[in-house]
C-alpha positions as CSV (number, residue, x, y, z in Angstrom):
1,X,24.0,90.4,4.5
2,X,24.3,92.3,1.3
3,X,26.7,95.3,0.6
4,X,26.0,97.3,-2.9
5,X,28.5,99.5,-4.0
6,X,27.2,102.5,-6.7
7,X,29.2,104.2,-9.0
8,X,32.0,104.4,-6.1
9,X,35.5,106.1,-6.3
10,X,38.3,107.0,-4.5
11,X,40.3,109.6,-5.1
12,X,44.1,110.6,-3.4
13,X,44.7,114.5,-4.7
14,X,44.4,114.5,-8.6
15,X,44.5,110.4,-8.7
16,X,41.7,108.5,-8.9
17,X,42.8,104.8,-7.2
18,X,39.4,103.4,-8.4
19,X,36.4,104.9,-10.2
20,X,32.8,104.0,-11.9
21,X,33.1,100.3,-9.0
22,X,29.6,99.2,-9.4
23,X,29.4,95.6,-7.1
24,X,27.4,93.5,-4.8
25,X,28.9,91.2,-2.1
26,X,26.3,88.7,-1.0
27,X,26.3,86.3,2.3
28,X,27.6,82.7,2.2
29,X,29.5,83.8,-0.8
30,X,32.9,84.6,-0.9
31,X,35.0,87.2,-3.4
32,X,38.6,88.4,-4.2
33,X,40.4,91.3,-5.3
34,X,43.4,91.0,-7.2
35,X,45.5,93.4,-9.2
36,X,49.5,93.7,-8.7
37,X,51.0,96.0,-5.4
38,X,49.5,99.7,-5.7
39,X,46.1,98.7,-7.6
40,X,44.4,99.8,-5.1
41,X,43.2,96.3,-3.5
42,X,43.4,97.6,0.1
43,X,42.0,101.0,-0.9
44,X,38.6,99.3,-2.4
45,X,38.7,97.1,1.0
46,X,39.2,99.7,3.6
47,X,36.3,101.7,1.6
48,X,34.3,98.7,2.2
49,X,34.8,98.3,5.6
50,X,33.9,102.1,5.9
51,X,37.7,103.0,7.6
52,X,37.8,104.9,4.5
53,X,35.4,107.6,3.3
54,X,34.3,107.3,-1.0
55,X,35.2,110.2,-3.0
56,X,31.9,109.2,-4.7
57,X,29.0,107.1,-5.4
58,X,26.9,105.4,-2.2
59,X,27.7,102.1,-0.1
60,X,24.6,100.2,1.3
61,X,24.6,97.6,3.7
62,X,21.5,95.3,4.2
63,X,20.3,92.1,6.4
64,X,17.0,90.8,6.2
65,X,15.9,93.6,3.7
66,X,16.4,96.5,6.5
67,X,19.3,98.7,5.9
68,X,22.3,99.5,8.3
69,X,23.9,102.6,8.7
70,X,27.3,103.3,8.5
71,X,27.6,104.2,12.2
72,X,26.4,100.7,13.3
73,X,28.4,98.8,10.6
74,X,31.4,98.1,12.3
75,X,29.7,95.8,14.2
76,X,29.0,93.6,11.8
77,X,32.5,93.3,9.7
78,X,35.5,92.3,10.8
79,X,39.1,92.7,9.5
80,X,42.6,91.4,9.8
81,X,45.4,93.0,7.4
82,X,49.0,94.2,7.8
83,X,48.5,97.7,8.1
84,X,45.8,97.3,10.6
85,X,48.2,98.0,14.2
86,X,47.5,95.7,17.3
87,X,47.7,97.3,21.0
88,X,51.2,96.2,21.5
89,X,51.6,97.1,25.3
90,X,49.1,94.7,26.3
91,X,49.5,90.8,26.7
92,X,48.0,88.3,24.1
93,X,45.3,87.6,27.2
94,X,44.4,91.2,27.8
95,X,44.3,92.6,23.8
96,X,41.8,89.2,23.1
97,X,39.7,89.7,25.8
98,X,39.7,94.0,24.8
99,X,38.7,92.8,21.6
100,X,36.1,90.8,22.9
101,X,34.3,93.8,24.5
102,X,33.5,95.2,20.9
103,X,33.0,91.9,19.3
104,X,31.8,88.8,21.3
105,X,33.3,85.6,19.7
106,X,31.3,83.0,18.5
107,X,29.6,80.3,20.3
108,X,30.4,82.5,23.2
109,X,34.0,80.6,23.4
110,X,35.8,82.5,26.1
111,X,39.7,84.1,25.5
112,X,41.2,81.0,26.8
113,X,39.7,78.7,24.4
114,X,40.3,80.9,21.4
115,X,43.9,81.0,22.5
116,X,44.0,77.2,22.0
117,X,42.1,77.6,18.6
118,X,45.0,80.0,17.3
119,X,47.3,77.8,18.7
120,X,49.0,80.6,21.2
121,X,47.8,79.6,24.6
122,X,52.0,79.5,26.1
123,X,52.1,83.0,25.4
124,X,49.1,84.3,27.0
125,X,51.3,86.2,29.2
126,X,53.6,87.6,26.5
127,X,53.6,91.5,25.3
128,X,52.3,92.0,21.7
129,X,55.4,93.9,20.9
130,X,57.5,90.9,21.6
131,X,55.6,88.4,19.4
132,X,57.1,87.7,15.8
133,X,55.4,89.1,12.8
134,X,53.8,85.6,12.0
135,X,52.5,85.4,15.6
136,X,50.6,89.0,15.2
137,X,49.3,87.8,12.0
138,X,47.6,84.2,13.2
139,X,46.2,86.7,16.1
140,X,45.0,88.8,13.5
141,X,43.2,86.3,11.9
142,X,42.3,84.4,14.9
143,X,40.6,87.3,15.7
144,X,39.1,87.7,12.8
145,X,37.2,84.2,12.2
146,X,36.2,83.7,15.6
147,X,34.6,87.3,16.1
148,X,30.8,86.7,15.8
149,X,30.1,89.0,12.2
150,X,28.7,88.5,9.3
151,X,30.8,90.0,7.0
152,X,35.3,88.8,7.0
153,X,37.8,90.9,5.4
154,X,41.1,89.8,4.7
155,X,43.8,91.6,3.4
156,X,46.8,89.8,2.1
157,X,46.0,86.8,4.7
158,X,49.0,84.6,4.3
159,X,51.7,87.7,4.6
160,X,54.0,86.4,8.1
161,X,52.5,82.9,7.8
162,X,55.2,80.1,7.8
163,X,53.9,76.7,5.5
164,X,52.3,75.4,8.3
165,X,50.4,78.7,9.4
166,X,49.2,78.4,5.9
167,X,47.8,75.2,6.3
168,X,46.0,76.1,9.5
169,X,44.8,79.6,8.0
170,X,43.1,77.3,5.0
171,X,41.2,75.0,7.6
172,X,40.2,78.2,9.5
173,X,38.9,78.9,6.0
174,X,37.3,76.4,5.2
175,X,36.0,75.5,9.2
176,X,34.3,79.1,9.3
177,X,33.3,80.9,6.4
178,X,30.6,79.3,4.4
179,X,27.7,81.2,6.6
180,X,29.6,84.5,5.9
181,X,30.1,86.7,3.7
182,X,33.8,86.5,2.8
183,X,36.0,89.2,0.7
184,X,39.9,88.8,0.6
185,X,42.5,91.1,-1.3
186,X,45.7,88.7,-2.5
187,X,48.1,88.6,-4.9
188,X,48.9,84.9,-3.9
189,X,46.8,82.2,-5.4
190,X,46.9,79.9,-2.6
191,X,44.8,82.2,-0.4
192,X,41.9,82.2,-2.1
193,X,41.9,79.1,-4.7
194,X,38.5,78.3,-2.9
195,X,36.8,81.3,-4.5
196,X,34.7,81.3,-7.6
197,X,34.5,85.0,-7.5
198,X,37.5,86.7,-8.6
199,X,37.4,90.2,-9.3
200,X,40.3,92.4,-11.2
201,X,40.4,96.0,-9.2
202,X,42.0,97.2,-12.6
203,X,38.9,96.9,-14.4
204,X,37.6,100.2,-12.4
205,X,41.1,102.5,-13.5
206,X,39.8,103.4,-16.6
């Protein structure tokens, strides 16, 4: 998988977020964004993962040299962040195995076993709305690395996570990412100490 992004901007009103973004994200690489709160981190990543429309410039997406359009895309990215909502009337059971409609897990692992992979099986049967805001986040995440795509987005991946859902979101790291193309948007050096390609969102203000 390759995404190229062209002279892309964003623009809210008369403010341009980012402008003049020229990048490639390549597979079994991974990249991070960083730039303090209101850089527009989560802007550049929600553009990538087409949930936002450019203001200008050209996204591609390519595997094995063929393009893919932008209406088939979302079937080869997946994303966990904050802002993104979960469907809080159903049971941890019933939103992973919605979710699996749209995007089969890997190693065709059924609901039950990713339950014991994010470490959630006791509360199969509990509402969404009742979990704590660490709980929705491993889900998130859980969600996220066991989903059969190519392409993980992360958005502020730690935010919720007590010390030792840090430690298990660094193995999950480290356990399945290197195949995939990985991009994360942090503020928090732990998250992504791994990564080798660290890119400041402030360079495309001017």
């Amino acid at each position: 998988m390759i995404i190229e992004l062209a002279n892309i901007g964003k623009k809210y009103r008369n403010e341009w977020i980012f402008r003049n973004t020229s990048l490639s994200f390549t597979a079994k690489e991974s990249y991070t964004f960083v730039g303090p709160n209101g850089s527009g981190k989560s802007t550049l990543l929600q553009v990538i993962a087409s949930i936002l429309p450019q203001s200008e410039g050209q996204i591609t997406y390519t595997s094995d040299g063929q393009p893919i359009s932008i209406d088939d895309i979302f079937r080869k990215i997946v994303i966990a962040a904050p802002y993104l909502e979960l469907v809080e009337e159903f049971t941890l059971l019933e939103i992973v195995e919605f979710h699996q409609q749209f995007k089969p897990f890997k190693n065709q692992i059924s609901p039950a076993q990713l339950l014991e992979f994010i470490e959630l099986t006791p509360h199969k049967n509990k509402t969404v709305r009742n979990f704590s805001s660490g709980m929705k986040q491993r889900l998130k995440l859980g969600l996220a690395f066991y989903s059969d795509c190519p392409i993980i987005l992360l958005d502020e991946p730690t935010s919720n996570l007590d010390t030792q859902a840090t430690r298990w979101y660094l193995d999950q790291i480290e356990q399945h990412t290197n195949e995939r193309l990985l991009i994360i948007c942090s503020n928090q050096p732990h998250e992504y100490d791994f990564c080798k390609n660290i890119i400041d969102v402030r360079d495309f203000k001017r």
